[in-house]
N, CA, C and O of each residue as an XYZ file, in Angstrom:
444
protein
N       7.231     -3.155     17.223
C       8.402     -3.880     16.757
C       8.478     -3.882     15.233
O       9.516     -3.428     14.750
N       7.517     -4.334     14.393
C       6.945     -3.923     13.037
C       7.991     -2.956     12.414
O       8.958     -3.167     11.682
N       7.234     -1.311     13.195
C       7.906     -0.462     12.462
C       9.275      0.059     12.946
O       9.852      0.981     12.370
N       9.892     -0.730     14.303
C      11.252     -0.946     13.664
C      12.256     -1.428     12.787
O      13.327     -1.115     12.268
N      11.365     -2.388     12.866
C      12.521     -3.376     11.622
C      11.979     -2.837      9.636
O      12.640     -3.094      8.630
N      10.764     -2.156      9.691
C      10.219     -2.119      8.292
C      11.356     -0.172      8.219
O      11.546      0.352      7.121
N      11.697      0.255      9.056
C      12.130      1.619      9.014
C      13.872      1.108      8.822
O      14.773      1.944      8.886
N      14.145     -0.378      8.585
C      15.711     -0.270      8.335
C      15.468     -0.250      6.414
O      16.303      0.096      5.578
N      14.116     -0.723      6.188
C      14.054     -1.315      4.264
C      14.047      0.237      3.841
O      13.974      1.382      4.287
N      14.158     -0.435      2.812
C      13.741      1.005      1.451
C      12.569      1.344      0.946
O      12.014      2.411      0.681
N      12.154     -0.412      0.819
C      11.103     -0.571     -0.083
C      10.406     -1.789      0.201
O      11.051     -2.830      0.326
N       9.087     -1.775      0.323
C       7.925     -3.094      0.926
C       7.626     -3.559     -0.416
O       7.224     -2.762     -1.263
N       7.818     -4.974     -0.711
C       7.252     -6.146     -1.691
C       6.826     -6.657     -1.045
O       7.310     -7.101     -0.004
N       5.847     -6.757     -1.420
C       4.463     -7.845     -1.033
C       3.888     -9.126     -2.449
O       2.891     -8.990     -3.159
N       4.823    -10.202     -2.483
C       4.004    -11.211     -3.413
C       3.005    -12.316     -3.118
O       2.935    -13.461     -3.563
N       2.234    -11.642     -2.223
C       0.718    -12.634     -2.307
C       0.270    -12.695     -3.257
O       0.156    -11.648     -3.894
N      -0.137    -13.767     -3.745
C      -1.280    -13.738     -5.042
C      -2.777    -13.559     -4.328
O      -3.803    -13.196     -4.904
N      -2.636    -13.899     -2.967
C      -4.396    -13.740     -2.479
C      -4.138    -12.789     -1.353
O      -3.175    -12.993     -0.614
N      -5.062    -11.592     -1.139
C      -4.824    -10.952      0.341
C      -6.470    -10.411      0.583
O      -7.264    -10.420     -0.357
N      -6.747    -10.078      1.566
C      -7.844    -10.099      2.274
C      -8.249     -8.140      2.351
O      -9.076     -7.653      1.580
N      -7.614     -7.424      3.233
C      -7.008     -6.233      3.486
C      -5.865     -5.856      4.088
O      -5.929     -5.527      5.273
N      -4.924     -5.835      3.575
C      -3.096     -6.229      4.159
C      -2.887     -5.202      4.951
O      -2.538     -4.108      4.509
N      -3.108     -5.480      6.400
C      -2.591     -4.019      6.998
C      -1.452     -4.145      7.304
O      -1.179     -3.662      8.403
N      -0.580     -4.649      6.721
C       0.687     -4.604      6.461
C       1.361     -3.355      5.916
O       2.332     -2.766      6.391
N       0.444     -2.977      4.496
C       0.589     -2.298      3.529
C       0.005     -0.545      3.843
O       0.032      0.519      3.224
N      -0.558     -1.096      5.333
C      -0.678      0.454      6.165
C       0.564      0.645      6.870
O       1.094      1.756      6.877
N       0.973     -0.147      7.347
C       2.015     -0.302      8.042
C       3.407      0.433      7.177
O       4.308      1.207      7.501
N       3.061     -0.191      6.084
C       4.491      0.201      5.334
C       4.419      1.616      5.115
O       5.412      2.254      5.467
N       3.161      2.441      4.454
C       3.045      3.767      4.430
C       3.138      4.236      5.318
O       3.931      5.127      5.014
N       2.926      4.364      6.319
C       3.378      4.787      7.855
C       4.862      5.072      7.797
O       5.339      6.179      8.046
N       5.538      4.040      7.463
C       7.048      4.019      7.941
C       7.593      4.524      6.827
O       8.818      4.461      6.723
N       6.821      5.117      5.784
C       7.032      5.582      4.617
C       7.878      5.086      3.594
O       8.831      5.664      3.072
N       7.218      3.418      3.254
C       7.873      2.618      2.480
C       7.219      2.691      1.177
O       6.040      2.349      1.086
N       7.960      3.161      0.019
C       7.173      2.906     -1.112
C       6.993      1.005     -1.460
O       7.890      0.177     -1.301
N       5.950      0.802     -1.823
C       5.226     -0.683     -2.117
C       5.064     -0.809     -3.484
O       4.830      0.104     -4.275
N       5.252     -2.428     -3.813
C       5.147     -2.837     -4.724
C       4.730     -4.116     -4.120
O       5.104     -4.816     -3.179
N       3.575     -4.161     -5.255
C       2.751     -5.334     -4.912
C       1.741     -6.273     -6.333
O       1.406     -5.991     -7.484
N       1.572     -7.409     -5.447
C       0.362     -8.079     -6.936
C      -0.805     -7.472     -7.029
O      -1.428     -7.421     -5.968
N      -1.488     -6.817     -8.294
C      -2.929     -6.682     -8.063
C      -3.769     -7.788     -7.728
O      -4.278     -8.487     -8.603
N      -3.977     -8.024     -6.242
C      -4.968     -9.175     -6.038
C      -6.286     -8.697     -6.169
O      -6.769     -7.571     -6.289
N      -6.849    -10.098     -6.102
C      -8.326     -9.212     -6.894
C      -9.055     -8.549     -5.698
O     -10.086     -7.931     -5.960
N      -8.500     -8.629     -4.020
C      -9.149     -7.635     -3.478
C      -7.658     -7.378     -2.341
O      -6.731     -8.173     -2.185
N      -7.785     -6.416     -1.868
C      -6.947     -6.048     -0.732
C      -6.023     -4.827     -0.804
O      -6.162     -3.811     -0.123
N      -4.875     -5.092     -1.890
C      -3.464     -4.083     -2.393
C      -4.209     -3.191     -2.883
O      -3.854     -2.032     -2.666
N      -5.338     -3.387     -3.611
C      -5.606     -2.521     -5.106
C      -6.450     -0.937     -4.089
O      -6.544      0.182     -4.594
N      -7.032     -1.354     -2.395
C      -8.000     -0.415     -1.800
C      -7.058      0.408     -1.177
O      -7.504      1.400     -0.600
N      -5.256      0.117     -1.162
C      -4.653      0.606     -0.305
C      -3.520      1.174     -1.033
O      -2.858      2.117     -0.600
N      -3.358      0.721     -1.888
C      -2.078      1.156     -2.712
C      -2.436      2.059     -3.765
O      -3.342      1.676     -4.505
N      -1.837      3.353     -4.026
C      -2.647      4.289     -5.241
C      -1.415      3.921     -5.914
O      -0.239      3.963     -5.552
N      -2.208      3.403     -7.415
C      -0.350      3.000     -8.787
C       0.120      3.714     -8.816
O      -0.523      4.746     -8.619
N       1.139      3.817     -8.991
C       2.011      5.423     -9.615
C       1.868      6.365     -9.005
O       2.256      7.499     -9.286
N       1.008      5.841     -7.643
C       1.153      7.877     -6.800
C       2.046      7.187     -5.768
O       3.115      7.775     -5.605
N       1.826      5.790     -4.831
C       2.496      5.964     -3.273
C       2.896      4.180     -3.972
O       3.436      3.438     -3.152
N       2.733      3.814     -4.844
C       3.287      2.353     -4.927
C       3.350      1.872     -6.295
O       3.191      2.695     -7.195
N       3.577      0.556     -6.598
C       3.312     -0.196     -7.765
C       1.921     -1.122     -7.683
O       1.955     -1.878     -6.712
N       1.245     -1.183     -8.130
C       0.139     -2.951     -8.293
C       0.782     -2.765     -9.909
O       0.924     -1.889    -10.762
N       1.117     -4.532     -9.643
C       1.348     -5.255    -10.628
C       0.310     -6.165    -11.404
O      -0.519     -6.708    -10.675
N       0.248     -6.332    -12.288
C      -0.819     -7.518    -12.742
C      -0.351     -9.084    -11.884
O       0.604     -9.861    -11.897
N      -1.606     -8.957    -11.216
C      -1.311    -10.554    -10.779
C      -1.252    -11.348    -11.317
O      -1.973    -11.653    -12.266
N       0.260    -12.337    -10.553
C       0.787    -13.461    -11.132
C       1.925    -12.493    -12.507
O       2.318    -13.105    -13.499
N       2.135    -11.597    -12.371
C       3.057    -11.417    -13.697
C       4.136    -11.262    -12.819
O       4.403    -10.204    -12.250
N       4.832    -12.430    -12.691
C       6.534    -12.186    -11.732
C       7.263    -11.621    -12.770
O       8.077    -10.863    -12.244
N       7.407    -11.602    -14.196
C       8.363    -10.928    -14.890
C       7.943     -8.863    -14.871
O       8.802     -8.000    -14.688
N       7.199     -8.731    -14.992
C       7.095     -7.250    -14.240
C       6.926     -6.902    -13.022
O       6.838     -5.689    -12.827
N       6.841     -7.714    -11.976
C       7.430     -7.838    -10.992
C       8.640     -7.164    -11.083
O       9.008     -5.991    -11.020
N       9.121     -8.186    -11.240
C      10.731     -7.704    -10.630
C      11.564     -7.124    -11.972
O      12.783     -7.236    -12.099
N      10.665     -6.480    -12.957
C      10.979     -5.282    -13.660
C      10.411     -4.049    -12.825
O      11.212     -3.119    -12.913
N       9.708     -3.841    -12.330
C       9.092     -2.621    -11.482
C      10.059     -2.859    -10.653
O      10.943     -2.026    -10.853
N      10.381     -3.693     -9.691
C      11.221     -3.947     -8.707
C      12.622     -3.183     -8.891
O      12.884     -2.175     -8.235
N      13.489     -3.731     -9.818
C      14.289     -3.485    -10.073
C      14.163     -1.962    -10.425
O      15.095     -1.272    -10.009
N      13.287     -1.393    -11.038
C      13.069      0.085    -11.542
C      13.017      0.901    -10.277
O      13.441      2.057    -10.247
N      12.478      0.272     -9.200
C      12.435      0.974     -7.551
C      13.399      1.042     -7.031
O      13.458      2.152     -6.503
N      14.674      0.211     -6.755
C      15.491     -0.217     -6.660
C      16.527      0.430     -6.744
O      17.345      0.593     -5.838
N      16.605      1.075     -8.418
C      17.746      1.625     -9.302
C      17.251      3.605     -9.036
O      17.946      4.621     -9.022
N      16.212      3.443     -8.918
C      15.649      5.023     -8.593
C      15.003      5.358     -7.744
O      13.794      5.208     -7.570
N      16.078      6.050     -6.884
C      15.519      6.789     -5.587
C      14.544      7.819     -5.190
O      13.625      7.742     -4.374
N      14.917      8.767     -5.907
C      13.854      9.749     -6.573
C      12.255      9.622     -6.335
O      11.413     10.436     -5.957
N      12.171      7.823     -6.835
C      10.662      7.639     -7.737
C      10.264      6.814     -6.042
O       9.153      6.908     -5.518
N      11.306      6.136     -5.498
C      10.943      5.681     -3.836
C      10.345      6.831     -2.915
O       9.319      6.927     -2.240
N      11.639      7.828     -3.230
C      11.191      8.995     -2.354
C       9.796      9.424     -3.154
O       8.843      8.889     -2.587
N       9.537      9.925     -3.869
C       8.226     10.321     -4.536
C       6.845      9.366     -3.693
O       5.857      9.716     -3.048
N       7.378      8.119     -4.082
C       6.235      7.010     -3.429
C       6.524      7.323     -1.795
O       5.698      8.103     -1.321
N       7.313      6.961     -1.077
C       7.474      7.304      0.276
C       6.409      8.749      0.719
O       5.566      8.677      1.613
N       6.586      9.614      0.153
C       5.755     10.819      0.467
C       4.538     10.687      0.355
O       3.832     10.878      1.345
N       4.070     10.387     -0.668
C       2.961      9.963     -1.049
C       2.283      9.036      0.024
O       1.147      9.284      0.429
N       3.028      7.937      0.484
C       2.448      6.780      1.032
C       2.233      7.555      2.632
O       1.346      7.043      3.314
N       2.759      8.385      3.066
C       2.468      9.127      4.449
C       1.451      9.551      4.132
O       0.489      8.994      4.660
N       1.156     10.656      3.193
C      -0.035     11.522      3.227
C      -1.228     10.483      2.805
O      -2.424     10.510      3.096
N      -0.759      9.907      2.313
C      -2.200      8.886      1.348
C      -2.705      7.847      2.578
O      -3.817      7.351      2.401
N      -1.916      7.441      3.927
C      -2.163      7.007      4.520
C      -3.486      7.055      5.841
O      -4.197      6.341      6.546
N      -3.164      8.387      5.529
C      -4.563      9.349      6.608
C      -5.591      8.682      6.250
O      -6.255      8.164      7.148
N      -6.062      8.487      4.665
C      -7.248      8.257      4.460
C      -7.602      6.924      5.267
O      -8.806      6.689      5.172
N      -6.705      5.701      6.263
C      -7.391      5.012      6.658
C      -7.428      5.530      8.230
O      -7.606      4.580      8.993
N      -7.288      6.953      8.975
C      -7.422      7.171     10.211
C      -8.604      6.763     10.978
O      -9.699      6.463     10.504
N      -8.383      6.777     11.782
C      -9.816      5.841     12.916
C     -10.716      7.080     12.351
O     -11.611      6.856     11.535
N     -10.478      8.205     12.754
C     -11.675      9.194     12.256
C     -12.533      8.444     11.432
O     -13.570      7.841     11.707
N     -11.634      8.653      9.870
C     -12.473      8.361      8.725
C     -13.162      7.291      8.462
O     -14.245      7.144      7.894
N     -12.136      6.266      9.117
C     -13.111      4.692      9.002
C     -13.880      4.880      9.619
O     -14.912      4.768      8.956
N     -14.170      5.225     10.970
C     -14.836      5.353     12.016
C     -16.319      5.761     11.342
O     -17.396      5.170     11.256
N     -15.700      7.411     10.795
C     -16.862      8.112     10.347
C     -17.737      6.910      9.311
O     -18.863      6.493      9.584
N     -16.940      6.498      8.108
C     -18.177      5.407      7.106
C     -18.221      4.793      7.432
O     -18.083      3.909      6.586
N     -18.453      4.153      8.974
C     -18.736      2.381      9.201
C     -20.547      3.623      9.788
O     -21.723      3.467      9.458
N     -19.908      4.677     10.684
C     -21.457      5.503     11.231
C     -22.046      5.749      9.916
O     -23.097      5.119      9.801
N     -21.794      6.333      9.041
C     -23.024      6.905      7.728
C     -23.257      5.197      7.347
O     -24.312      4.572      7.456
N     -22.338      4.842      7.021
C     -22.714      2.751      6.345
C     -24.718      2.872      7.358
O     -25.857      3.088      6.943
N     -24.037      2.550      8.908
C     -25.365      1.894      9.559
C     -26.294      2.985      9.487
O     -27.392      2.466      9.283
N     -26.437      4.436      9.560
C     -27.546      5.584      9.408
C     -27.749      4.655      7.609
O     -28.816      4.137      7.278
N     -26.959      4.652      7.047
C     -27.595      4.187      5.970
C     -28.638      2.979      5.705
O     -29.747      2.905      5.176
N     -27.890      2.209      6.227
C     -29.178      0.675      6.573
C     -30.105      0.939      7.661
O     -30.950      0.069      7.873
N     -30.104      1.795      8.261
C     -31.056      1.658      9.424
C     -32.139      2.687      8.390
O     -33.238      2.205      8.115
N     -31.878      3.728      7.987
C     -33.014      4.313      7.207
C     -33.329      3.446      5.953
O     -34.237      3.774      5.188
């Protein structure tokens, strides 16, 4: 249901000041939403690449906020650019790959 309704937007804003790991913000690359978001001090910053598939903003700065915002907004181009980006950049969280470093993580602690 998610990625019906996120495939009518243009563009995913996310203003948490606190997030955990937003799989929201997988969600949105999927549906190939360019993102703009707060740099929280953990979560956006592991999922969002700046300037390749999204924005991180300095957290808590609402006035570049919604100067980036507005800059997404006004240029399609730089959405579509992020949109592409946010598909391909998205693989990197496939079950494979997580899968694969949670197995090397425990070969790692177990040796």
């Amino acid at each position: 249901y998610i990625e019906h309704e996120m495939n009518k937007a243009s563009i995913f804003a996310m203003t948490s000041e606190t997030e955990c790991f937003p799989m929201v913000l997988l969600e949105a690359k999927a549906c190939g939403l360019p993102i703009i978001s707060f740099d929280c001090p953990t979560g956006p910053r592991h999922i969002v690449k700046d300037m390749e598939d999204g924005v991180l903003v300095e957290a808590n700065n609402i006035e570049l906020f919604v100067e980036s915002l507005k800059k997404m907004i006004i240029d399609k181009p730089l959405r579509d650019y992020y949109a592409i980006n946010g598909r391909e950049n998205v693989c990197e969280f496939s079950k494979e790959i997580v899968m694969k470093k949670w197995y090397d993580f425990f070969l790692k602690t177990i040796n």
